[in-house]
KOLRO-228429 format. One record per residue (C-alpha): x, y, z; residue number from 1. Coordinates in steps of 0.25 Angstrom, whole numbers, padded with zeros to 4 digits, always signed. Example, Ala and Ser with C-alpha at 12.3 -4.5 7.8 and 13.67 -1.06 7.14 Angstrom:
KOLRO-228429
[[+0049 -0018 +0031] 1] [[+0055 -0004 +0029] 2] 
//
This chain:
KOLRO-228429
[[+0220 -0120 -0135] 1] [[+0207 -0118 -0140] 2] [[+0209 -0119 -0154] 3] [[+0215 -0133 -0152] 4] [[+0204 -0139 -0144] 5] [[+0193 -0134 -0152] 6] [[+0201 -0143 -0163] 7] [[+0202 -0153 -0154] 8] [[+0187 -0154 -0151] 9] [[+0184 -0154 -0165] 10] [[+0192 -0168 -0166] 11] [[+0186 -0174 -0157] 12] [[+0171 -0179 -0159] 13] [[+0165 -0173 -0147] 14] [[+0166 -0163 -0139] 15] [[+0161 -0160 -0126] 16] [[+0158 -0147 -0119] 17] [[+0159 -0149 -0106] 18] [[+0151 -0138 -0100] 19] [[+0139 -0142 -0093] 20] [[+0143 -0156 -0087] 21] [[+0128 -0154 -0078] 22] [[+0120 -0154 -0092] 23] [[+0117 -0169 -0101] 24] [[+0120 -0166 -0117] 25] [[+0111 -0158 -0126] 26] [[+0111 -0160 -0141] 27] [[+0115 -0147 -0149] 28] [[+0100 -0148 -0156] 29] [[+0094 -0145 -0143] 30] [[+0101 -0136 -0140] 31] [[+0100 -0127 -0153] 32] [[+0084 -0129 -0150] 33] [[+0085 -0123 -0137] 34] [[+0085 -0108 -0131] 35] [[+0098 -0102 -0127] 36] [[+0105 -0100 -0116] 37] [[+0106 -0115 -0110] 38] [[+0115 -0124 -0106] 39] [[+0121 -0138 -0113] 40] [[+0130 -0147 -0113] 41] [[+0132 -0151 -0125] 42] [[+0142 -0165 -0132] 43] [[+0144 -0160 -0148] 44] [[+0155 -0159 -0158] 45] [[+0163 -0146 -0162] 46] [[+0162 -0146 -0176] 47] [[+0167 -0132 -0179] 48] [[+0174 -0120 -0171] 49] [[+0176 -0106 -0176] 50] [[+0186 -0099 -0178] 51] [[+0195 -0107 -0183] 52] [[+0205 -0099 -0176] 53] [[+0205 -0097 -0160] 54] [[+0211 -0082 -0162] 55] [[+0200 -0079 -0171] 56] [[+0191 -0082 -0161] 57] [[+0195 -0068 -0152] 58] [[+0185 -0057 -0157] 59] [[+0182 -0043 -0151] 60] [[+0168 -0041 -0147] 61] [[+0161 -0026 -0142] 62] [[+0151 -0029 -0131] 63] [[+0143 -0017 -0135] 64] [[+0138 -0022 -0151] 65] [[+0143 -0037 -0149] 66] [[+0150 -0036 -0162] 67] [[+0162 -0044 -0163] 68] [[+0173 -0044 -0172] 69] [[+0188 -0049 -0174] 70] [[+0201 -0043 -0167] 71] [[+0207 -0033 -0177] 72] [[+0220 -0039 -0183] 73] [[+0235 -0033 -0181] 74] [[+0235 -0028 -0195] 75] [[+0221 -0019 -0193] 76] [[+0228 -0013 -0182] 77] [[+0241 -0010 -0189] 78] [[+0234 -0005 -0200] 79] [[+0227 +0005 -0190] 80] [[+0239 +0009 -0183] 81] [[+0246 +0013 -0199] 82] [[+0232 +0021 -0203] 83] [[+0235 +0028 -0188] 84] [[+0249 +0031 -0191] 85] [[+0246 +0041 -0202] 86] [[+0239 +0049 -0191] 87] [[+0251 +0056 -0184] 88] [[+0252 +0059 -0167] 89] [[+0246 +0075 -0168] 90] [[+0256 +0081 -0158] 91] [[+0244 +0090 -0151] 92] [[+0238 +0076 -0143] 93] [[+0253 +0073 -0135] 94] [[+0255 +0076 -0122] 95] [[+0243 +0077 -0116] 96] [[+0238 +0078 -0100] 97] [[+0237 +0063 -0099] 98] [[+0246 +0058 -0110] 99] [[+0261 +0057 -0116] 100] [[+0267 +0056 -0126] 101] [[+0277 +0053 -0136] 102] [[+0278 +0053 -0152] 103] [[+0289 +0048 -0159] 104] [[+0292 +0045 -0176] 105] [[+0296 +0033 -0181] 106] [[+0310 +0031 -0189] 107] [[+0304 +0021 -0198] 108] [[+0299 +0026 -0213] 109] [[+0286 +0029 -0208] 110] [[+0289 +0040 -0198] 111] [[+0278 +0036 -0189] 112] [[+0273 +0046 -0177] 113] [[+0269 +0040 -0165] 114] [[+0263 +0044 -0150] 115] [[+0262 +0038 -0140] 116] [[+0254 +0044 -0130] 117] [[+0256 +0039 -0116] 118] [[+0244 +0041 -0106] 119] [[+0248 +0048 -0091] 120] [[+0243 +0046 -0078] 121] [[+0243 +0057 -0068] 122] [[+0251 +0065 -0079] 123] [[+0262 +0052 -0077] 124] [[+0266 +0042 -0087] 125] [[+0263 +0028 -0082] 126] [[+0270 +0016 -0083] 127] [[+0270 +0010 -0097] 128] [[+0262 -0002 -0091] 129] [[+0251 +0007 -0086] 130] [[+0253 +0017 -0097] 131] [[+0239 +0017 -0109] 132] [[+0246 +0025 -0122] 133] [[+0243 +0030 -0135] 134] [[+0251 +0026 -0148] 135] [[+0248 +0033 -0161] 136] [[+0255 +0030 -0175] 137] [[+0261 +0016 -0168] 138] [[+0263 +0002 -0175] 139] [[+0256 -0011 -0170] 140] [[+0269 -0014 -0165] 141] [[+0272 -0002 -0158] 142] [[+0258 -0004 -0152] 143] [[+0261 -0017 -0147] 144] [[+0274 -0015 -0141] 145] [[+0266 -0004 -0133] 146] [[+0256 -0013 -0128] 147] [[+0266 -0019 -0123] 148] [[+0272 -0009 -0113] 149] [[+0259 +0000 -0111] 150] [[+0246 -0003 -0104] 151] [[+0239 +0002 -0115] 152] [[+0241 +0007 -0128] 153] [[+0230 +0015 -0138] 154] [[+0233 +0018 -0151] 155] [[+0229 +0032 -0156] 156] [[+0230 +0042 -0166] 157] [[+0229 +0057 -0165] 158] [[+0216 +0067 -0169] 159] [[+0218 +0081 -0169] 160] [[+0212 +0080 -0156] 161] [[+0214 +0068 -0148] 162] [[+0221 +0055 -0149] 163] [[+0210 +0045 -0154] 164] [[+0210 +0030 -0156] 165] [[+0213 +0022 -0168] 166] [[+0203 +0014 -0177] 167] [[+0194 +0004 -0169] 168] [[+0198 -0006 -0176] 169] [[+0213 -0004 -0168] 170] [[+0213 -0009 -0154] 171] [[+0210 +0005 -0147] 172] [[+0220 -0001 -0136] 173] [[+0232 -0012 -0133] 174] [[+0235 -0015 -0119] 175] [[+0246 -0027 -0120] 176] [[+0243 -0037 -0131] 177] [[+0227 -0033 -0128] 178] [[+0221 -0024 -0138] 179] [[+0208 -0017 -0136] 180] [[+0199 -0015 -0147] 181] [[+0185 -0006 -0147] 182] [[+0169 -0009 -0155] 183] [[+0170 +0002 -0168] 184] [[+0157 +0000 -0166] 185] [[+0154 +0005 -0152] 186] [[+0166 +0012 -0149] 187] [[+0168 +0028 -0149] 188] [[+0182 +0032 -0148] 189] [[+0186 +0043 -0138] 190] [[+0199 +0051 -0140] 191] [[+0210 +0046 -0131] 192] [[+0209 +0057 -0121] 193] [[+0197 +0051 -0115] 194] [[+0209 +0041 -0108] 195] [[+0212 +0052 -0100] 196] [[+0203 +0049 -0091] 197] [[+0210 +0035 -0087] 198] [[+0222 +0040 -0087] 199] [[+0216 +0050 -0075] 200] [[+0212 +0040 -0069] 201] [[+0220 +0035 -0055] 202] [[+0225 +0023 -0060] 203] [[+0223 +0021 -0076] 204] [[+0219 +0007 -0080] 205] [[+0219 +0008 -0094] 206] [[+0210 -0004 -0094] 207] [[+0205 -0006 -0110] 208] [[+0189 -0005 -0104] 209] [[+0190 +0009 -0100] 210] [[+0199 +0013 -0108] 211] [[+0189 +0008 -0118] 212] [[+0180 +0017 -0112] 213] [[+0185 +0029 -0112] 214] [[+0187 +0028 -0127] 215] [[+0175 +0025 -0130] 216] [[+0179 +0010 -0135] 217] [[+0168 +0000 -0133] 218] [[+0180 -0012 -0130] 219] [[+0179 -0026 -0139] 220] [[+0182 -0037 -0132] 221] [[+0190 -0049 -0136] 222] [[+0181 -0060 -0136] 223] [[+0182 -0076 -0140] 224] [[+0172 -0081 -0150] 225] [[+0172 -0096 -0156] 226] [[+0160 -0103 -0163] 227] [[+0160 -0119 -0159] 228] [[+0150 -0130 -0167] 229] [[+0144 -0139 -0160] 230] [[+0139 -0153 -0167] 231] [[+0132 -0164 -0161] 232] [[+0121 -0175 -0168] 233] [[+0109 -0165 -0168] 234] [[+0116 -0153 -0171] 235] [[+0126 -0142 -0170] 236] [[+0127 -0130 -0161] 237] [[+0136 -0117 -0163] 238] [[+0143 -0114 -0151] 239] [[+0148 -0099 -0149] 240] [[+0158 -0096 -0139] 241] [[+0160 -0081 -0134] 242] [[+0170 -0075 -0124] 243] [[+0176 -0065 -0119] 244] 
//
């Protein structure tokens, strides 16, 4: 467990990064003097770490601006999914040539309308675990019960014309406990029928990048960001660490 070594390091009075075995020890004010990139090995204390939290540490990063930012909390998608709600299934976008579906209304007091629009393969349904669909007008936790039995799952609302996706701000897809999120800043939404043409193809992946693609999403992608000080007796050195 990460969190618990790093508080494990902090007690102790030195630590050692062990990278490097082939290189002596260099004090961190030479190596705040010196032009990057090189190599050290360095002996220092770890006096601070952020964040705090290891699960704070997961951001979303677009490779396209290099912006970063922080995973959109449950409650910003809920809230999402009751703003799309209000916006009921327009009958005239069932049925189509390459997808079913089925609308139904709910008995609670709310007498919510939902579609599910369920994407066809050679004008066949697939099974559920190779099926992508479309959900309009549903709860997080219809959502989630549906990523659970569906490849794929993309929560939509209806135009006049088209089926659309949701605010950016809402993953624009869930695939098992994974959800997808795209850059508002570099992203240009397409209707839904442009996933057609995966669904022609011979054997439909539905893999998140292309279906990204053919959307017009430019994909963020989970990264893992943590800032480390370093101390020794000639100075201190921030340490950055960024992954994928």
């Amino acid at each position: 467990d990460l969190e618990l070594h790093l508080q494990r390091c902090q007690q102790l009075s030195v630590t050692v990064l062990t990278d490097h075995q082939d290189l002596s020890n260099t004090e961190l004010k030479t190596i705040t003097k010196s032009p990057a990139p090189q190599q050290y090995r360095i002996r220092a204390k770890l006096r601070t770490y952020k964040p705090q939290k290891l699960h704070q540490s997961v951001k979303l990063h677009c490779s396209k601006c290099n912006s970063l930012q922080e995973v959109p909390d449950r409650d910003a998608f809920d809230l999402i999914l009751h703003d799309s709600a209000g916006t009921a299934p327009n009958p005239e976008l069932h049925n189509t040539s390459w997808y079913e579906s089925v609308t139904w209304t709910t008995q609670d007091q709310k007498k919510r309308e939902i579609a599910i629009h369920f994407v066809k393969h050679d004008e066949m349904l697939q099974h559920p675990e190779d099926t992508l669909i479309m959900i309009e007008g549903g709860t997080l936790k219809e959502i989630w019960k549906l990523a659970k039995r569906f490849k794929c799952v993309i929560p939509v609302r209806s135009t006049e014309d088209d089926l659309e996706l949701l605010d950016l701000s809402a993953p624009f897809l869930l695939q098992g406990n994974v959800r997808y999120y795209g850059c508002k800043q570099c992203s240009t939404p397409k209707p839904m029928k442009n996933l057609s043409s995966i669904a022609a193809e011979q054997q439909p992946s539905w893999e998140p990048t292309e279906i990204a693609q053919v959307l017009g999403i430019q994909l963020l992608q989970y990264v893992f960001v943590m800032k480390f000080t370093l101390v020794d007796e000639t100075g201190a050195l921030n340490a950055y660490l960024f992954d994928y």
